[in-house]
FISE-853420 format. One record per residue (C-alpha): residue number from 1; y, x, z; residue in one letter. Coordinates in nm, 3 decimals, padded with zeros to 5 digits. Example, Ala and Ser with C-alpha at 12.3 -4.5 7.8 and 13.67 -1.06 7.14 Angstrom:
2
+-----+---------+---------+---------+-----+
:   n :      yy :      xx :      zz : res :
+-----+---------+---------+---------+-----+
:   1 : -00.450 :  01.230 :  00.780 :   A :
:   2 : -00.106 :  01.367 :  00.714 :   S :
+-----+---------+---------+---------+-----+
END
This chain:
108
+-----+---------+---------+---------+-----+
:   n :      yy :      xx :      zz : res :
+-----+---------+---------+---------+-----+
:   1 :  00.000 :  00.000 :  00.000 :   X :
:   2 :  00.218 :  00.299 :  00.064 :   X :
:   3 :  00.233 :  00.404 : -00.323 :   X :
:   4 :  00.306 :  00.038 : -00.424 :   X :
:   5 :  00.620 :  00.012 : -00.217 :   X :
:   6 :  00.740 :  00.392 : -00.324 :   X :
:   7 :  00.697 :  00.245 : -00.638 :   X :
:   8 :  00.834 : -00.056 : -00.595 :   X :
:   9 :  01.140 :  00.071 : -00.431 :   X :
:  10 :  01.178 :  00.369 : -00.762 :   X :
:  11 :  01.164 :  00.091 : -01.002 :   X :
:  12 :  01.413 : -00.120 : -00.755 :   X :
:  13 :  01.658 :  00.187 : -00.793 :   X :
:  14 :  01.610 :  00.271 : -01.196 :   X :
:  15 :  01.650 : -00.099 : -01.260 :   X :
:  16 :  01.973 : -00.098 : -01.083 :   X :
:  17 :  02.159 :  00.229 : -01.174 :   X :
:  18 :  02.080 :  00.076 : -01.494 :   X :
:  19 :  02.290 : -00.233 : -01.437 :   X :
:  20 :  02.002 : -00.443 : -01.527 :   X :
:  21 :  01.848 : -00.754 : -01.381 :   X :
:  22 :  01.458 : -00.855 : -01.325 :   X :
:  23 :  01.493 : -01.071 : -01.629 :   X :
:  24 :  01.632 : -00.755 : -01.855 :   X :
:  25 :  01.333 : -00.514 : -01.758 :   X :
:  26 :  01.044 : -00.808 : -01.764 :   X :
:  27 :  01.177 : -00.839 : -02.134 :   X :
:  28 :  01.184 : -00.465 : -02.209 :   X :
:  29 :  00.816 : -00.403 : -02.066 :   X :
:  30 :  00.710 : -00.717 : -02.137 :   X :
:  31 :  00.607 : -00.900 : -01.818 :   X :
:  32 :  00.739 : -01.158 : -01.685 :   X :
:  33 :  01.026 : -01.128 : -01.424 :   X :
:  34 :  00.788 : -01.270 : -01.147 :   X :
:  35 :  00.610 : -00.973 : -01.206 :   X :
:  36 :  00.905 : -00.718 : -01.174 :   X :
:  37 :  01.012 : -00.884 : -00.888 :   X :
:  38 :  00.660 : -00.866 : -00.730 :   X :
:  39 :  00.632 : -00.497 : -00.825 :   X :
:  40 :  00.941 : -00.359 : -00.694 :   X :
:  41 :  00.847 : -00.533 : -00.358 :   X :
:  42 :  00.495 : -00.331 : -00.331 :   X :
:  43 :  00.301 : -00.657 : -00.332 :   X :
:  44 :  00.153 : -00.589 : -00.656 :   X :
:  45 :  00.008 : -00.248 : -00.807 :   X :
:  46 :  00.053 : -00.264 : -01.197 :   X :
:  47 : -00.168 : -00.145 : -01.384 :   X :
:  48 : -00.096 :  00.202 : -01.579 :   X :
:  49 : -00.012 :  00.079 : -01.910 :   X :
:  50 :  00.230 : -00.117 : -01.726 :   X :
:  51 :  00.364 :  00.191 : -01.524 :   X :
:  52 :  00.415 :  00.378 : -01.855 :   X :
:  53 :  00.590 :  00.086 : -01.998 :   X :
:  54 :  00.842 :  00.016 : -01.716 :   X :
:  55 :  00.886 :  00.409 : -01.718 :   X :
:  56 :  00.979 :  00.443 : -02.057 :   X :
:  57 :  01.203 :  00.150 : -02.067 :   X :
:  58 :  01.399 :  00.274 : -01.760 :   X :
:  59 :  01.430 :  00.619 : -01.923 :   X :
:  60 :  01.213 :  00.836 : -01.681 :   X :
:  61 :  00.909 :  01.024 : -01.657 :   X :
:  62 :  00.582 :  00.770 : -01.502 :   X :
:  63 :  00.543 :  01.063 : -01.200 :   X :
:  64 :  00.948 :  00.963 : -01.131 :   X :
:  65 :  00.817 :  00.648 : -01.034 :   X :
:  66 :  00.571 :  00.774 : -00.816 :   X :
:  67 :  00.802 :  00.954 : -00.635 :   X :
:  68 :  00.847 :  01.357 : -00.710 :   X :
:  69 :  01.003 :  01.402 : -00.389 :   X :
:  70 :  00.717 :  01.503 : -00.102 :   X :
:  71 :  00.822 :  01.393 :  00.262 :   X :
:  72 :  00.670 :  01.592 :  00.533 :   X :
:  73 :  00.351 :  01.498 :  00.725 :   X :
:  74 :  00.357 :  01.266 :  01.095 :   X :
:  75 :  00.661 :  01.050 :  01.209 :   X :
:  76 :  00.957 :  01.231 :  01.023 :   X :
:  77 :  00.776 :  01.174 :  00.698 :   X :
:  78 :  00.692 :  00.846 :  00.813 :   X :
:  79 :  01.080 :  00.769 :  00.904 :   X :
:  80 :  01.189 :  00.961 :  00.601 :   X :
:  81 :  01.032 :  00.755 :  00.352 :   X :
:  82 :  01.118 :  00.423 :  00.497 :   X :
:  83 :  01.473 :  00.551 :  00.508 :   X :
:  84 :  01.417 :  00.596 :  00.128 :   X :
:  85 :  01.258 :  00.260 :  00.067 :   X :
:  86 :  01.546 :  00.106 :  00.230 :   X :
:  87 :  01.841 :  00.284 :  00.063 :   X :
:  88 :  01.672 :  00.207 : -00.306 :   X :
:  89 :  01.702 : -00.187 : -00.206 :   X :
:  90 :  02.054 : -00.144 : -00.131 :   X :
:  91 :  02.387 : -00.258 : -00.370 :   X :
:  92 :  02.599 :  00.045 : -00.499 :   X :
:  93 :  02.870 : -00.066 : -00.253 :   X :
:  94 :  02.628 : -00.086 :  00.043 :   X :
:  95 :  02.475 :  00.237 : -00.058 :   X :
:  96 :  02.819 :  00.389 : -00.047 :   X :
:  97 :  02.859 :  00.243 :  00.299 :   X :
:  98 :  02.553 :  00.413 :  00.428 :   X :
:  99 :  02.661 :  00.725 :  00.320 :   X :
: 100 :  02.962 :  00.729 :  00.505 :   X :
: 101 :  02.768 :  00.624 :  00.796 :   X :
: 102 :  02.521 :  00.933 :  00.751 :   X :
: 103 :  02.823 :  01.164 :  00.725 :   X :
: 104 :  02.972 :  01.035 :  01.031 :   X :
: 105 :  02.611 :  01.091 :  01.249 :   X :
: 106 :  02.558 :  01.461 :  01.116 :   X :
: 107 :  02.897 :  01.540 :  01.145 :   X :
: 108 :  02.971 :  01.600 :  00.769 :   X :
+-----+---------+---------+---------+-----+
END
């Protein structure tokens, strides 16, 4: 279940800095946007075809949406990736605000 919400939230996060909707990508990988919507919420694992598809229509690499960045092992990994998860849901606006908010706890 892990791998289906990294991807979820990767997909989540290309569909957006793309300033496209559900209904735009279900149409460019050709699913419907029930599908997209289940996907990017890790509640359903795609098969690879499908993987390949939404890769190439959001203009990355299929191991992108896997996630290429490792997180370390036990509860900082753990916290780390959640973290992660949770900024690729948010709005550009609200992920703006968070940064400011990270900045002002380490002191940056």
């Amino acid at each position: 279940m892990e791998l289906q919400r990294i991807l979820g939230a990767n997909v989540r996060h290309y569909r957006r800095a793309k300033g496209w909707t559900l209904e735009r990508l279900a149409s460019e990988v050709g699913v419907s946007r029930e599908t997209i919507g289940k996907i990017e919420r890790g509640v359903s694992a795609p098969l690879f075809d499908t993987v390949e598809k939404l890769a190439q229509a959001l203009g990355v690499s299929p191991i992108v949406l896997f996630n290429a960045q490792p997180f370390p092992a036990g509860e900082r990994g753990r916290l780390l990736a959640e973290i992660n998860s949770t900024l690729a849901n948010l709005n550009d606006k609200k992920l703006a605000g968070a940064l400011r908010m990270l900045a002002a706890f380490s002191d940056h």
